[in-house]
Backbone as XML, in Angstrom:
<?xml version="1.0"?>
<chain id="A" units="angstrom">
  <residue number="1" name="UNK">
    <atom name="N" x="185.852" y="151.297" z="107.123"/>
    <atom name="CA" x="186.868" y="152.092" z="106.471"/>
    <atom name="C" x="186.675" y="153.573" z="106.819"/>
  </residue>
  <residue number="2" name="UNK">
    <atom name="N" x="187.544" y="154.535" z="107.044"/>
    <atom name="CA" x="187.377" y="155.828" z="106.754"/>
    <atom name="C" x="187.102" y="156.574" z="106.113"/>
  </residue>
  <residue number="3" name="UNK">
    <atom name="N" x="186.443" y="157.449" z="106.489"/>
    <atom name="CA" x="185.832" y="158.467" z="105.316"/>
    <atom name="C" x="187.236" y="159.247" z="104.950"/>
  </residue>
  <residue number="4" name="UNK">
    <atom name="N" x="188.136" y="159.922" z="105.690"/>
    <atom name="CA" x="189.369" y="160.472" z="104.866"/>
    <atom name="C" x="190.628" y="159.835" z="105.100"/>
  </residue>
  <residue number="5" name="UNK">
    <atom name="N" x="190.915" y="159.849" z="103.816"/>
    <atom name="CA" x="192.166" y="158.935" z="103.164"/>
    <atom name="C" x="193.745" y="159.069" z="104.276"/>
  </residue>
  <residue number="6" name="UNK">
    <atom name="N" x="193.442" y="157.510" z="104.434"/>
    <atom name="CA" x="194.992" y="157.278" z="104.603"/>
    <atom name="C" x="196.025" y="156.946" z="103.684"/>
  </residue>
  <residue number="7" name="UNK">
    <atom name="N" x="196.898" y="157.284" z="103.528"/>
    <atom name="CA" x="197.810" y="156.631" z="103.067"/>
    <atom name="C" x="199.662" y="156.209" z="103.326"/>
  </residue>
  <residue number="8" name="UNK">
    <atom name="N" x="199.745" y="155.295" z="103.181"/>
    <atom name="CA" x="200.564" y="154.343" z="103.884"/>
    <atom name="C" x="201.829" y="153.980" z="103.088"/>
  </residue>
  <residue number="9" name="UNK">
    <atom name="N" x="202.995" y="154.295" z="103.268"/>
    <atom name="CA" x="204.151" y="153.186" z="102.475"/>
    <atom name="C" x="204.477" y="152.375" z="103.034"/>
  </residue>
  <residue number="10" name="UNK">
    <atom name="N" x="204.567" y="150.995" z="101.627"/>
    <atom name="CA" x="205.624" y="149.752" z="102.575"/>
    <atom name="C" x="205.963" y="149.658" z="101.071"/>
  </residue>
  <residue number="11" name="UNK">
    <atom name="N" x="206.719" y="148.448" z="101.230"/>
    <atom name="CA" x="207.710" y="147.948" z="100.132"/>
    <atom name="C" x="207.216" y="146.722" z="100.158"/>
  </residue>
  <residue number="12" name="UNK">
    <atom name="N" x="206.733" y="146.171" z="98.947"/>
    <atom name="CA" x="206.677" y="144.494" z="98.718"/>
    <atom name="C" x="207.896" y="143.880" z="98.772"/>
  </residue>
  <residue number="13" name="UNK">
    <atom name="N" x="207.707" y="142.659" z="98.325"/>
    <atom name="CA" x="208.494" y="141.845" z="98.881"/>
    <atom name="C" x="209.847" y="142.144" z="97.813"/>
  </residue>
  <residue number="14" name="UNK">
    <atom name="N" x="209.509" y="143.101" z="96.269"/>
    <atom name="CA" x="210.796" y="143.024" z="95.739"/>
    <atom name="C" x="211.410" y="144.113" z="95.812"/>
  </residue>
  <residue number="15" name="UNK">
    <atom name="N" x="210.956" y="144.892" z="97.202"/>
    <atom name="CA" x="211.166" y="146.307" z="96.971"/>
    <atom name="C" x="210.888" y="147.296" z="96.862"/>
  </residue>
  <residue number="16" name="UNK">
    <atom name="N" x="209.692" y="147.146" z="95.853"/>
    <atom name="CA" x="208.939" y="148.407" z="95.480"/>
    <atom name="C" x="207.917" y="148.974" z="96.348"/>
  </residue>
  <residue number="17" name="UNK">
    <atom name="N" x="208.095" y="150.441" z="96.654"/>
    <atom name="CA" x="207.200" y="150.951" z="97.233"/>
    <atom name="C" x="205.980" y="150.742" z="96.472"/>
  </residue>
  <residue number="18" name="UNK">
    <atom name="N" x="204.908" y="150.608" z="97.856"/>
    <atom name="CA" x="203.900" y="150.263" z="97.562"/>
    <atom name="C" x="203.058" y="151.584" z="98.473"/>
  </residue>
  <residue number="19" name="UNK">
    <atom name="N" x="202.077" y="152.092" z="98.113"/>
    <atom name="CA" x="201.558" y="153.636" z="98.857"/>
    <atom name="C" x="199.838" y="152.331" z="98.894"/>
  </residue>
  <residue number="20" name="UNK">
    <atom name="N" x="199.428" y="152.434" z="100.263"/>
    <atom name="CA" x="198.041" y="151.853" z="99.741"/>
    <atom name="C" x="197.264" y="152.810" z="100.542"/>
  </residue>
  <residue number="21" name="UNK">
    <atom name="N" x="196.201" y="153.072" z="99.555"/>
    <atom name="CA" x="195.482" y="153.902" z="100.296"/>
    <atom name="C" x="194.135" y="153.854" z="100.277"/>
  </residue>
  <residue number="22" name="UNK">
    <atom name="N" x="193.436" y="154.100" z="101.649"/>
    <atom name="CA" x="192.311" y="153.900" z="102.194"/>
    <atom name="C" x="191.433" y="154.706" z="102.839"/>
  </residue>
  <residue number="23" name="UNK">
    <atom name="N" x="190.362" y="154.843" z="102.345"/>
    <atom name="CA" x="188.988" y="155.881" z="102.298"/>
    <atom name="C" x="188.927" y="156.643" z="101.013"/>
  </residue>
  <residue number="24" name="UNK">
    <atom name="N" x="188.265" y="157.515" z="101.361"/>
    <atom name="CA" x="187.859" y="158.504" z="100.178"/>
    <atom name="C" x="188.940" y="159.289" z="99.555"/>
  </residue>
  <residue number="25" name="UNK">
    <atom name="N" x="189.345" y="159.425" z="98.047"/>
    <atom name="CA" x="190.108" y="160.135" z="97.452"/>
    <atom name="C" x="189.778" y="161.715" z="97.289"/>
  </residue>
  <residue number="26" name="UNK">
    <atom name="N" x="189.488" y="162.802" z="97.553"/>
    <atom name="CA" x="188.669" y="163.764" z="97.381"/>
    <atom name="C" x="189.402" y="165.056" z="97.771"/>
  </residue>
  <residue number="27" name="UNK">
    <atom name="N" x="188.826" y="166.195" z="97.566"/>
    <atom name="CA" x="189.956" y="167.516" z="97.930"/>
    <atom name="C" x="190.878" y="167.586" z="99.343"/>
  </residue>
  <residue number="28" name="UNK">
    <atom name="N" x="190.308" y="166.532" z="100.410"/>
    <atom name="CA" x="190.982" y="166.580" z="101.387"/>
    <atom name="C" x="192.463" y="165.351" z="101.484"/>
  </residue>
  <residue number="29" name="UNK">
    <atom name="N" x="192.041" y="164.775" z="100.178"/>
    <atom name="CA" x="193.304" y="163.470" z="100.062"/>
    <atom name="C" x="194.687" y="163.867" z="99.773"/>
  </residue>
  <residue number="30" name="UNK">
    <atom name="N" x="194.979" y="165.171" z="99.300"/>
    <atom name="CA" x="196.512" y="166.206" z="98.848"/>
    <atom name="C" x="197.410" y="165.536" z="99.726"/>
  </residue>
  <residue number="31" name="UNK">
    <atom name="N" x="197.092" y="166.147" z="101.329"/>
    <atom name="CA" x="198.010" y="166.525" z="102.201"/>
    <atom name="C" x="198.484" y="164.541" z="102.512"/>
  </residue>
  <residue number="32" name="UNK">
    <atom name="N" x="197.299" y="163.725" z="102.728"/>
    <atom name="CA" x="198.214" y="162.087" z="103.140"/>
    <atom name="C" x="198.857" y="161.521" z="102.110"/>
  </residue>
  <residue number="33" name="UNK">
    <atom name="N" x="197.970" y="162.256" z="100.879"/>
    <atom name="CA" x="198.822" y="161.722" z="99.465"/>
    <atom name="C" x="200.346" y="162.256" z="99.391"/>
  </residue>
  <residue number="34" name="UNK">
    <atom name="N" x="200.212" y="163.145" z="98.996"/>
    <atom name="CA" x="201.917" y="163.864" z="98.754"/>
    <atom name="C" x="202.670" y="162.904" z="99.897"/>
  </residue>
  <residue number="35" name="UNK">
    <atom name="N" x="202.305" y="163.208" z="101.528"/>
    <atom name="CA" x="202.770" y="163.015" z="102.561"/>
    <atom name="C" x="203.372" y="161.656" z="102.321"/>
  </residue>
  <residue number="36" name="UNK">
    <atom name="N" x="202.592" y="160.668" z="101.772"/>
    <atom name="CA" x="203.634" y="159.408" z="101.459"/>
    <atom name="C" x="204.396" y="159.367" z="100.280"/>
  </residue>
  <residue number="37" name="UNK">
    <atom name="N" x="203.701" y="160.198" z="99.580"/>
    <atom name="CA" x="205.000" y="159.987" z="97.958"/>
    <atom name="C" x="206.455" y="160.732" z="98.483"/>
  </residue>
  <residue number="38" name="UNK">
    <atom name="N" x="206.248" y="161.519" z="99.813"/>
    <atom name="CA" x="207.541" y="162.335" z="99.780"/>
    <atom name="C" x="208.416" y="161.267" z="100.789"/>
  </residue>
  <residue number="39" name="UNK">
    <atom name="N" x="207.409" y="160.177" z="100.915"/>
    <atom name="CA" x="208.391" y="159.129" z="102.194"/>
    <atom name="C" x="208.847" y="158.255" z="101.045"/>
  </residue>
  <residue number="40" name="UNK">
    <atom name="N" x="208.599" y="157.994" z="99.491"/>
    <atom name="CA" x="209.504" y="157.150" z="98.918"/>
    <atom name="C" x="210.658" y="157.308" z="98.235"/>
  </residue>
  <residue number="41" name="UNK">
    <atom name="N" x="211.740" y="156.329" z="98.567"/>
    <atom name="CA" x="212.690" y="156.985" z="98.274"/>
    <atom name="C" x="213.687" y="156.904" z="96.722"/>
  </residue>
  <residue number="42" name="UNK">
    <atom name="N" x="214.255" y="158.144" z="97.284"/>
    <atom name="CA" x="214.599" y="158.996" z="95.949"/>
    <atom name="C" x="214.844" y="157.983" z="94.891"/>
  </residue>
  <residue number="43" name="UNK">
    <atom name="N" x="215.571" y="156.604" z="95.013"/>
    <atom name="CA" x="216.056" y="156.009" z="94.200"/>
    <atom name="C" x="215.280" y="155.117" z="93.206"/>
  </residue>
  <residue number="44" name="UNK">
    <atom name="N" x="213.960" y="155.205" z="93.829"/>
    <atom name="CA" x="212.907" y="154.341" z="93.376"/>
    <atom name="C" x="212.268" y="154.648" z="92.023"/>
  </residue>
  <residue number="45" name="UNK">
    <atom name="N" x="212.448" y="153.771" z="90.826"/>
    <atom name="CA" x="212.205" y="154.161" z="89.756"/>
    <atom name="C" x="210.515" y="153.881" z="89.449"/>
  </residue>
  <residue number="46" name="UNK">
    <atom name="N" x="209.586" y="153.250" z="90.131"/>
    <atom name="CA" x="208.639" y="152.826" z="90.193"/>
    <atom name="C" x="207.620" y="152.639" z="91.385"/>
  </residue>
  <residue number="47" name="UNK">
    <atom name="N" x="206.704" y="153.415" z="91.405"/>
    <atom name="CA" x="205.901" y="153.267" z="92.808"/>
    <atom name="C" x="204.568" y="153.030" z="92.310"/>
  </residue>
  <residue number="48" name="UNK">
    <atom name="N" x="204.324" y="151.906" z="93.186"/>
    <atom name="CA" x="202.434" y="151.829" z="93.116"/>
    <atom name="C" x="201.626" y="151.940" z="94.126"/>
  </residue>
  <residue number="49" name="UNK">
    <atom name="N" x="200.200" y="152.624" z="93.524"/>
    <atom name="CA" x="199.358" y="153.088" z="94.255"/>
    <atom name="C" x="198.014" y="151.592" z="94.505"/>
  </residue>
  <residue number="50" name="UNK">
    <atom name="N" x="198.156" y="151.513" z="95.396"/>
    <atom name="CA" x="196.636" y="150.441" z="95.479"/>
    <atom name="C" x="195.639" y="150.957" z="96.027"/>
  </residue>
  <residue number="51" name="UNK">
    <atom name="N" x="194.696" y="150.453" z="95.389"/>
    <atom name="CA" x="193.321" y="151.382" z="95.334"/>
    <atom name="C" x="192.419" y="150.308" z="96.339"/>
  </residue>
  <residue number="52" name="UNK">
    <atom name="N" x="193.127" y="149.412" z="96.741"/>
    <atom name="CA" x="192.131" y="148.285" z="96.891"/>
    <atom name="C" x="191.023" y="148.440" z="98.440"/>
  </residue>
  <residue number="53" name="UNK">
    <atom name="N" x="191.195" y="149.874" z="99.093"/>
    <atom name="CA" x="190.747" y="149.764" z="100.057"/>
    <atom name="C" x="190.190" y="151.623" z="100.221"/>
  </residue>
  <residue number="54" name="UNK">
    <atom name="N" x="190.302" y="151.781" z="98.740"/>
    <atom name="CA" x="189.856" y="153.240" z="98.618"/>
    <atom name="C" x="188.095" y="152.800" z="98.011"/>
  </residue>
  <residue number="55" name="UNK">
    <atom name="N" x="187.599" y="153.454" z="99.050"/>
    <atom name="CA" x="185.941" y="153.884" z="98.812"/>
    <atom name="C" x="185.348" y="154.529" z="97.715"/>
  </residue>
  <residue number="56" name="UNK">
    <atom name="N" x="185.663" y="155.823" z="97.630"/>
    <atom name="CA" x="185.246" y="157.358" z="96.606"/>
    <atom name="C" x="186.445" y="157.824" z="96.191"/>
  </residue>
  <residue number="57" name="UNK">
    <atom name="N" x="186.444" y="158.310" z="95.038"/>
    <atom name="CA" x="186.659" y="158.749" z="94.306"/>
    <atom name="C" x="186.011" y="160.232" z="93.458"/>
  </residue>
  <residue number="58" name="UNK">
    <atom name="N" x="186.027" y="161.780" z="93.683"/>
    <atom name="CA" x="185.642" y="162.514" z="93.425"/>
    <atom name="C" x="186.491" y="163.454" z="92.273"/>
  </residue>
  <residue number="59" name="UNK">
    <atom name="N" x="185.455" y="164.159" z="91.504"/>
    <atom name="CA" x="186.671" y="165.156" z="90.627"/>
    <atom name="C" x="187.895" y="165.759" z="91.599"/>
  </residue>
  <residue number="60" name="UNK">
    <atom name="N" x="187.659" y="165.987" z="92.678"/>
    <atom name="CA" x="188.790" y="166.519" z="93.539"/>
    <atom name="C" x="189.675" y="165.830" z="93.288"/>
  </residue>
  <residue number="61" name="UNK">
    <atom name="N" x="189.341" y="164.920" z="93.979"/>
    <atom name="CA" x="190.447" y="163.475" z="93.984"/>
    <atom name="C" x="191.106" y="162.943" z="93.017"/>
  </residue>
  <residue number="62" name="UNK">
    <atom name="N" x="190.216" y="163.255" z="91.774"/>
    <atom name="CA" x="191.416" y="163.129" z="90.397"/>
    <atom name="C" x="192.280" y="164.209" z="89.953"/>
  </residue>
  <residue number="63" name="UNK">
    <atom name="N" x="191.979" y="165.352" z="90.270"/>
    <atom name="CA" x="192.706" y="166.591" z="90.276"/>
    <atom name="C" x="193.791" y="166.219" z="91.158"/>
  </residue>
  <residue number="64" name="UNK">
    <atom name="N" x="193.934" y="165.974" z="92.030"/>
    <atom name="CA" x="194.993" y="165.760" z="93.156"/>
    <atom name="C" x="195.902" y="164.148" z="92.335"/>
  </residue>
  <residue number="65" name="UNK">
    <atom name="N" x="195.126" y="163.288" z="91.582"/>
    <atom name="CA" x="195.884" y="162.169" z="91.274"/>
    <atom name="C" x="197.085" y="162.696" z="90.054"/>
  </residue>
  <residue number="66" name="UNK">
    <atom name="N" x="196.168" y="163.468" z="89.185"/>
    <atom name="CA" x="196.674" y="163.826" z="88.339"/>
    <atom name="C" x="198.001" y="164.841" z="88.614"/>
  </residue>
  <residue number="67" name="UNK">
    <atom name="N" x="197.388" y="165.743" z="89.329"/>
    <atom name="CA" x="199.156" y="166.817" z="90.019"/>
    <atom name="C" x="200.175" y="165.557" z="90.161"/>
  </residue>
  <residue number="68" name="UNK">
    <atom name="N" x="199.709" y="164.157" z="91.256"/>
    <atom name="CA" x="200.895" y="162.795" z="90.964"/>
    <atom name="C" x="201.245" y="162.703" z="90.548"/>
  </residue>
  <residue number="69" name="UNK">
    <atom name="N" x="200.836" y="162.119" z="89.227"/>
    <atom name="CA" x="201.273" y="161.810" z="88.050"/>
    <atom name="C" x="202.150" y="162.789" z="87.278"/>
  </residue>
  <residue number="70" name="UNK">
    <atom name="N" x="201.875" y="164.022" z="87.467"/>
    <atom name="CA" x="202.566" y="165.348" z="86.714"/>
    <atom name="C" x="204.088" y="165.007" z="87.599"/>
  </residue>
  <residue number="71" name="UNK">
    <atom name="N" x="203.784" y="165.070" z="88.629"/>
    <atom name="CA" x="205.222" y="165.066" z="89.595"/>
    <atom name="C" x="205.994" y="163.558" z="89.361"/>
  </residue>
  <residue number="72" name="UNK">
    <atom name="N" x="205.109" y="162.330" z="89.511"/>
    <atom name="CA" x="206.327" y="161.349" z="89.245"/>
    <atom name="C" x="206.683" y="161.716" z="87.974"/>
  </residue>
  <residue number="73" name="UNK">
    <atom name="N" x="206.132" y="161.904" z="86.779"/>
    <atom name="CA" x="206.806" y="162.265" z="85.459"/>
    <atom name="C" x="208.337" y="163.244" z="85.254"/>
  </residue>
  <residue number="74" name="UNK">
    <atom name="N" x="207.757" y="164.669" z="86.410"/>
    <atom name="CA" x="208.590" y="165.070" z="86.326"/>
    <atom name="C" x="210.422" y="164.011" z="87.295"/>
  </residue>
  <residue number="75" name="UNK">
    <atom name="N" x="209.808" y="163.605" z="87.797"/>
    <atom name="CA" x="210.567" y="162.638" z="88.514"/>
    <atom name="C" x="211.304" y="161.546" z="88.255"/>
  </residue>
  <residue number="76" name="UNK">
    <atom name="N" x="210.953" y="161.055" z="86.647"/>
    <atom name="CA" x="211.082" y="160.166" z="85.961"/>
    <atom name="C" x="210.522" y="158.982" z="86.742"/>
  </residue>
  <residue number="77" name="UNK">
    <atom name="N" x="209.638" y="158.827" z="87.851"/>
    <atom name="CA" x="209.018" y="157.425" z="88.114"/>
    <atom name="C" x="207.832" y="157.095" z="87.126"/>
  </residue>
  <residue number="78" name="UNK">
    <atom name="N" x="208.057" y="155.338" z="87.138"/>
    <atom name="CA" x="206.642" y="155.206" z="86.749"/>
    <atom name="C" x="205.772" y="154.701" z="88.077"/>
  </residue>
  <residue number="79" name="UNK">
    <atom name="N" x="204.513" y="155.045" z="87.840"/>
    <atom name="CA" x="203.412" y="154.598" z="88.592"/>
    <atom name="C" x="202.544" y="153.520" z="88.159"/>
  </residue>
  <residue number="80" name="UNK">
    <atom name="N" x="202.289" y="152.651" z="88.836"/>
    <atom name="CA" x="201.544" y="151.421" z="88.723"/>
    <atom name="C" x="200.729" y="151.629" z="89.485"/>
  </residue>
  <residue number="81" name="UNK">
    <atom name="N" x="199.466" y="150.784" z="89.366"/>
    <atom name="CA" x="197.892" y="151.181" z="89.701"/>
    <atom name="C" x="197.572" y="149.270" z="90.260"/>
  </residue>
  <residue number="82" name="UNK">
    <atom name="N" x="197.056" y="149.311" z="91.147"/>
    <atom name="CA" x="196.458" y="148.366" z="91.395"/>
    <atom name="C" x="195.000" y="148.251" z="92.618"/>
  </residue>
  <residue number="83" name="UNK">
    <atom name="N" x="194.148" y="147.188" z="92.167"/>
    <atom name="CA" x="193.060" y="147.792" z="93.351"/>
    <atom name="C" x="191.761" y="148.368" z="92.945"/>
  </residue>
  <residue number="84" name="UNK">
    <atom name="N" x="192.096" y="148.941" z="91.782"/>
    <atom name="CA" x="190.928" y="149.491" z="91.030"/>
    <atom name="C" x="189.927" y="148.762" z="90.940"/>
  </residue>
  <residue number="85" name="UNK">
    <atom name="N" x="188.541" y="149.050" z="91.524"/>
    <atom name="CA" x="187.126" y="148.464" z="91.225"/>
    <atom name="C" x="186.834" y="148.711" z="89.874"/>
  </residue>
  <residue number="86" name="UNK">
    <atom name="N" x="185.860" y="148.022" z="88.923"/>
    <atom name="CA" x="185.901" y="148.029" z="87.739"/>
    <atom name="C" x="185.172" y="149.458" z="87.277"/>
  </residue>
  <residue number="87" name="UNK">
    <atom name="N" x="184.644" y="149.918" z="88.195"/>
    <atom name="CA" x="183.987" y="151.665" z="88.278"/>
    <atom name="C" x="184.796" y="152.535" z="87.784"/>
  </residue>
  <residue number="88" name="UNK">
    <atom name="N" x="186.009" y="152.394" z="88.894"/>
    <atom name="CA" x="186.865" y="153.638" z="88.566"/>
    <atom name="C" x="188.351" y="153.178" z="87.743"/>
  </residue>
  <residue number="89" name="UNK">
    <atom name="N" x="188.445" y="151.988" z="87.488"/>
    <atom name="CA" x="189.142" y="151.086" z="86.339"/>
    <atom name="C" x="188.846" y="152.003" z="85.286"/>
  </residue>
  <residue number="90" name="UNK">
    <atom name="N" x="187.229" y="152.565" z="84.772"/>
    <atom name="CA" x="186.671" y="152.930" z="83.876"/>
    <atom name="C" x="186.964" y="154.634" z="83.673"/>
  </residue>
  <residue number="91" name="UNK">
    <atom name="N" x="186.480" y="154.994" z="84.832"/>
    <atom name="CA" x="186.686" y="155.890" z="85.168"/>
    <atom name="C" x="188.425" y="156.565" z="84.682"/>
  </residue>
  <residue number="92" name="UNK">
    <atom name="N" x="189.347" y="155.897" z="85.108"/>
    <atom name="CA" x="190.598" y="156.149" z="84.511"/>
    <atom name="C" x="191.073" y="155.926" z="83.140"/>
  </residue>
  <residue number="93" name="UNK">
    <atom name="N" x="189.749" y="155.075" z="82.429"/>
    <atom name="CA" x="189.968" y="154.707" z="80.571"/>
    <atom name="C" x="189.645" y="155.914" z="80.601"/>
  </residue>
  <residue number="94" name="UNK">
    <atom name="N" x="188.312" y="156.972" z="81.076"/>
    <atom name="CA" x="187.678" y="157.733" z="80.598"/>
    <atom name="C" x="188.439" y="159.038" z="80.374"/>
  </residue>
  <residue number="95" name="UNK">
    <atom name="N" x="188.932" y="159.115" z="81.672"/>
    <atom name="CA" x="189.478" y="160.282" z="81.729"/>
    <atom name="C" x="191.250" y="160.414" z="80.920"/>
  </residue>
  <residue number="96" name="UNK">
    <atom name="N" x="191.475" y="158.979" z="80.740"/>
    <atom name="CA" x="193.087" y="159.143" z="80.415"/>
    <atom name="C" x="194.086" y="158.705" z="81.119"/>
  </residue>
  <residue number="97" name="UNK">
    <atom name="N" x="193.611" y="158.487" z="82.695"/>
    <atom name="CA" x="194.677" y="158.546" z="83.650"/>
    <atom name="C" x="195.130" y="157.264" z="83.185"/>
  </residue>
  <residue number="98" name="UNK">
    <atom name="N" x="194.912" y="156.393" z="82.417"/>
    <atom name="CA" x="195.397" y="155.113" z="81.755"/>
    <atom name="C" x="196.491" y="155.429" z="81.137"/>
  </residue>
  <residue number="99" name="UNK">
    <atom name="N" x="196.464" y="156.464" z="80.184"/>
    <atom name="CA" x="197.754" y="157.102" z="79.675"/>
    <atom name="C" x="198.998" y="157.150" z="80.423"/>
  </residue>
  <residue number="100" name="UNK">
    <atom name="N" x="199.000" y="157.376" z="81.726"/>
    <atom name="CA" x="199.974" y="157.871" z="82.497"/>
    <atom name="C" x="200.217" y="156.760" z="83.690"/>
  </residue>
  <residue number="101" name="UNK">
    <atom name="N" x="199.512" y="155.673" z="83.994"/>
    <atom name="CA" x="199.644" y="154.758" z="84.671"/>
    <atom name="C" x="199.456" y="153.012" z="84.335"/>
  </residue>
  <residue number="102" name="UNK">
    <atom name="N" x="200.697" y="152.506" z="84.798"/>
    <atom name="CA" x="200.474" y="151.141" z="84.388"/>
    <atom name="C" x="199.180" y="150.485" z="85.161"/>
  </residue>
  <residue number="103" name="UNK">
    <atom name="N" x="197.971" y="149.862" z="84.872"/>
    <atom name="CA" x="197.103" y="148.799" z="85.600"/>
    <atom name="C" x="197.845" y="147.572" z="85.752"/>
  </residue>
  <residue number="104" name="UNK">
    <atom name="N" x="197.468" y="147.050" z="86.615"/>
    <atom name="CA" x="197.748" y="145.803" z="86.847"/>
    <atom name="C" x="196.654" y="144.504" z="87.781"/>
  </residue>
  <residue number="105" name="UNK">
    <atom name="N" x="196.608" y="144.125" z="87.402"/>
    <atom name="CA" x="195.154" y="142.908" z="87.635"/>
    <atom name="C" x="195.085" y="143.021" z="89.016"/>
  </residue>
  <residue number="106" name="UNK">
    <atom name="N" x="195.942" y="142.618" z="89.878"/>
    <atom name="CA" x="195.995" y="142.611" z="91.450"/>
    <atom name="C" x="197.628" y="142.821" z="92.380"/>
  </residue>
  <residue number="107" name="UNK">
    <atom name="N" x="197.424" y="142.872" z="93.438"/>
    <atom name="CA" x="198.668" y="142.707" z="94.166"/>
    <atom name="C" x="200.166" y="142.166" z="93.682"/>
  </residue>
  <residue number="108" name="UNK">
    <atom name="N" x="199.907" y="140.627" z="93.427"/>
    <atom name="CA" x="200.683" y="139.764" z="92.950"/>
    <atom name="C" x="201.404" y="140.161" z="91.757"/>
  </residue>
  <residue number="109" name="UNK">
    <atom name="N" x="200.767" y="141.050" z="90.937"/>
    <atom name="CA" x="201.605" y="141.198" z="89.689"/>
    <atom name="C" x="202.510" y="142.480" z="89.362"/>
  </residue>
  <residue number="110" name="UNK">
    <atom name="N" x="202.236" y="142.880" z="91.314"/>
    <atom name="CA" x="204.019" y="143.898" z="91.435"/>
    <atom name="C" x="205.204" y="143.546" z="91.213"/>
  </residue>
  <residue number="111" name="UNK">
    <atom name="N" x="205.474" y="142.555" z="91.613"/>
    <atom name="CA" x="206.603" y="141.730" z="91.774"/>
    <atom name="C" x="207.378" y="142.410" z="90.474"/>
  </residue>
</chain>
């Protein structure tokens, strides 16, 4: 895997953008992050992030998740979470980011 984050849009099978992203989340993750939220489109009331191939996770990197979250809000999307290792699963009870994002067990339960 890479040390800095890719991230990628596709659409599952019902549609929904899906952003998955891979390597480290951290002060350098802004520019691929935004870079795909600005490729989904406008009409999309719901986008999820999968974590399932993200490594690290740093305070940077939640600073940068969180500006997300500020922006789909302002956007009226919701964000769904999937992928999460049970680390940073925790990590997002801890901090709150639970507040602002749906979890969801795995892949399958985008639909």
């Amino acid at each position: 895997m890479p040390d800095r984050l890719t991230a990628l849009l596709r659409a599952d099978t019902g549609g929904t953008p899906v952003i998955e992203l891979e390597g480290e989340i951290d002060r350098d993750a802004e520019g691929p992050l935004f870079a795909a939220w600005e490729q989904v489109p406008a009409a999309s009331a719901r986008v999820v992030l999968d974590f399932g191939r993200t490594e690290y996770i740093n305070s940077s990197g939640l600073a940068i998740l969180v500006q997300l979250l500020a922006r789909a809000r302002a956007e009226g999307r919701e964000v769904h979470v999937v992928g999460l290792t049970d680390h940073y699963r925790e990590i997002f009870e801890i901090t709150r980011l639970v507040d602002f994002v749906t979890l969801l067990p795995d892949a399958r339960a985008i639909a």
